[in-house]
N, C-alpha and C positions, 0 to 999 in steps of 0.2 A: 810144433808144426810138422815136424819128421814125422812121428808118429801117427798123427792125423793122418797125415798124407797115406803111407800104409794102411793104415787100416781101409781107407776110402779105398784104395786100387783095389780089396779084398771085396769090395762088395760092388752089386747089380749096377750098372749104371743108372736104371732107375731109382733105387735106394740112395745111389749116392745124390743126388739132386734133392730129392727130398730129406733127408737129412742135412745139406746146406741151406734148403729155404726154411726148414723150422731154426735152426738156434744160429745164423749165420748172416738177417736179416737184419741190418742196419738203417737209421734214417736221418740225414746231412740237416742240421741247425737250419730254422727260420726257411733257405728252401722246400723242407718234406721229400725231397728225392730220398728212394730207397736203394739201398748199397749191401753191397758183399760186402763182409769182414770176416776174417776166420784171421786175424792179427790182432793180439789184445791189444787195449794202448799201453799195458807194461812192457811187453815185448816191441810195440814200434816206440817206446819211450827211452827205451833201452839202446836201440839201434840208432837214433838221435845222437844220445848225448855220445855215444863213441865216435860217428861220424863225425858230430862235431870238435871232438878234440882230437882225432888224426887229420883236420884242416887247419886247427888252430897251428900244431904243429911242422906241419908240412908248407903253409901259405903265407904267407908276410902279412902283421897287420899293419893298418897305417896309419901312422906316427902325424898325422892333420889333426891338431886338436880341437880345432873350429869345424871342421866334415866330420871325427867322432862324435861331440860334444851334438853337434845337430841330430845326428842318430838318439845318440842316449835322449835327446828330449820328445823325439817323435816317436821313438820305441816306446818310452814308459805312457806317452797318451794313449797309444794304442792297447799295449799291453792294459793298461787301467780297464779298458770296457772288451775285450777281445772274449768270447765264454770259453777259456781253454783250461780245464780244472787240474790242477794241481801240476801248471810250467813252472819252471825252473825260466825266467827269464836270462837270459843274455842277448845281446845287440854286438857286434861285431865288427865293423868297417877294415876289408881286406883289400890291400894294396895292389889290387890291379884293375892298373887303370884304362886297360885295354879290353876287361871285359864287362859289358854292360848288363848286370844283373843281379840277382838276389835270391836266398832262398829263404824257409821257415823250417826247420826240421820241427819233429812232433817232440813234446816237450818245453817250447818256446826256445829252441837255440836260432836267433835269426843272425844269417849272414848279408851284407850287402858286400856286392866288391865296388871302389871306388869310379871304375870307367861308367857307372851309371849316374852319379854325381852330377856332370853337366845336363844329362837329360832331364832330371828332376827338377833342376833349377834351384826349388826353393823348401820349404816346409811341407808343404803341403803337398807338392811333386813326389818330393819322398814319403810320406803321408802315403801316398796312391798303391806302390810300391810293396812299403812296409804289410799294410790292411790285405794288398795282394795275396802276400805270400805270408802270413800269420794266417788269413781265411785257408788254404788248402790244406795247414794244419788242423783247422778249428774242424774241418770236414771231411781230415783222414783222408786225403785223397793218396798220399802214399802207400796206407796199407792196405784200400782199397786196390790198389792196381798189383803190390803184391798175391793178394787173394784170389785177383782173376786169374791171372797168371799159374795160381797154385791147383785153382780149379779146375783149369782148361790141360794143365798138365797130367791132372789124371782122367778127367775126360778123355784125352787122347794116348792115353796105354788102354783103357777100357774099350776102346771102339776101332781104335788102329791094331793093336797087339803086336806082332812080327812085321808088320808090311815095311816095306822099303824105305829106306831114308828118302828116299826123290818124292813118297808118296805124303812121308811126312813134311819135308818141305812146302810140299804144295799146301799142306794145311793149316802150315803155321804162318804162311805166307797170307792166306785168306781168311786168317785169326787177326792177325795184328793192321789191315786196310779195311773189314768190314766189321770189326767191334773196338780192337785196341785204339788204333788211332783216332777212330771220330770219339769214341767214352773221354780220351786225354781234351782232346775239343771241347767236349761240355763240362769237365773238370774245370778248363782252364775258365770257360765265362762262367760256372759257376764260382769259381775263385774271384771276379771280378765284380758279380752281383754281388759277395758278402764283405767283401773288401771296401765297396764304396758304403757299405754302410756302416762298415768298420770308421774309417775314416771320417766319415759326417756324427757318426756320434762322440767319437773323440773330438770332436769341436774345429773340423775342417771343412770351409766347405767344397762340396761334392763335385762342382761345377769344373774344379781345379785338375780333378781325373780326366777330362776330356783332352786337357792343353797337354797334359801328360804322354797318353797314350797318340796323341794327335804328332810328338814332336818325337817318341818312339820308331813310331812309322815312319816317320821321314830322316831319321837315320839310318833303318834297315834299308833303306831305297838310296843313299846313299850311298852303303854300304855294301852291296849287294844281297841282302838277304829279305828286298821286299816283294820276290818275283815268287810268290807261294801259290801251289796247286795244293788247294786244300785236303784231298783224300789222301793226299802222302805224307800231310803235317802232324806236327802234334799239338798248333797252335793252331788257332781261329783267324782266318784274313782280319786284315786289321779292318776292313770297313765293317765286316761284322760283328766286332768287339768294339769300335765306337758305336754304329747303331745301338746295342745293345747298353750301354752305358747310357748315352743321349734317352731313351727310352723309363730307365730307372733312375734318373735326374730327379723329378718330381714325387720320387718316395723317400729317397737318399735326404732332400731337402729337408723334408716335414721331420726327419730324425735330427739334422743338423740345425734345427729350429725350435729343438727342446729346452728350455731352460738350462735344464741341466748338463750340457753339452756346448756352453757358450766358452769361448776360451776364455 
């Protein structure tokens, strides 16, 4: 990636663009969305499993054999039909239970920490969840956003050169509110559209994402984290990631209606 990186700041800024669009063009499972990648999946495979074992290290895991034991069975459904070619599955339940969330590194290292446990509620709660954040692996969205970032970084030695920090400021400020943050936006519903059909084809049904994200929202409002101005987020308002759920119901179904998908 170092080297790339050099070599690209050595050439035309137009050369450098078309050189990313020919061998740099990716395209995200069952949505067709087209993506940057200039991150092999050896290399974000690689940055996985280290991140994940300086967590495993550093975080407490937790000793609930009945909250593992749930993990480990909704993990391996999902993991069974998930298209993520040659993960290293692990499932993980980390002991804190004050923070309500979950990740998927690339590779299949998924972490849950346990303060999302009561949100989930149930199987298929965590189901919702899990499908979540294994989708934004299946779809690179991690090294996707490294790649912009790598891109824009040389974009802006090629076109800024010497100008002043306040100048670069300003553009990196109007880099990360008029692309980064809305792209992480449509990352996230698109993590959300392939999650729910993550979830209905492992033999959940789909219907159950709704109460899900429905009882999320009402604990960031709670908590005070439901007072969101979208341009400044890196999530989607929650009514627009229900809408958008509520909407992909009746396709999610006809998956979780397959024979082969019945628990």
């Amino acid at each position: 990636m170092k080297i790339m990186r050099q070599r690209m700041i050595m050439m035309p800024a137009g050369a450098v663009l078309v050189t990313v669009l020919m061998v740099a063009c990716a395209t995200v499972p069952e949505t067709g969305r087209s993506q940057l990648q200039l991150v092999s999946p050896a290399q974000e495979t690689q940055l996985g499993f280290q991140e994940f074992e300086k967590l495993k290290k550093s975080t407490p895991i937790s000793k609930d054999a009945a909250a593992t034991a749930q993990l480990q069975r909704v993990g391996k459904r999902i993991a069974a039909i998930a298209p993520l070619p040659n993960a290293q599955w692990e499932f993980v339940l980390f002991d804190q239970p004050n923070t309500p969330n979950a990740f998927c590194l690339p590779g299949g290292k998924v972490g849950v920490f346990s303060g999302i446990l009561p949100i989930t509620k149930d199987d298929a709660g965590l189901a919702t969840v899990v499908g979540h954040e294994v989708a934004h692996a299946v779809a690179r969205h991690g090294a996707e956003r490294m790649s912009e970032g790598t891109l824009f970084q040389i974009l802006e030695e090629l076109a800024l050169g010497r100008s002043s920090p306040a100048t670069r400021q300003v553009v990196q400020q109007a880099y990360g509110l008029g692309l980064a943050l809305p792209h992480s936006r449509k990352q996230e519903l698109e993590a959300d559209h392939l999650g729910l059909l993550y979830m209905a084809r492992a033999g959940y049904q789909p219907r159950e994402a709704l109460g899900f994200w429905k009882r999320f929202a009402e604990y960031k409002n709670k908590n005070g984290g439901g007072k969101q101005i979208e341009f400044l987020s890196t999530h989607p308002l929650d009514d627009q990631r229900i809408r958008q759920i509520e909407g992909l119901i009746p396709q999610a179904e006809m998956e979780y209606r397959k024979p082969a998908n019945t628990p």
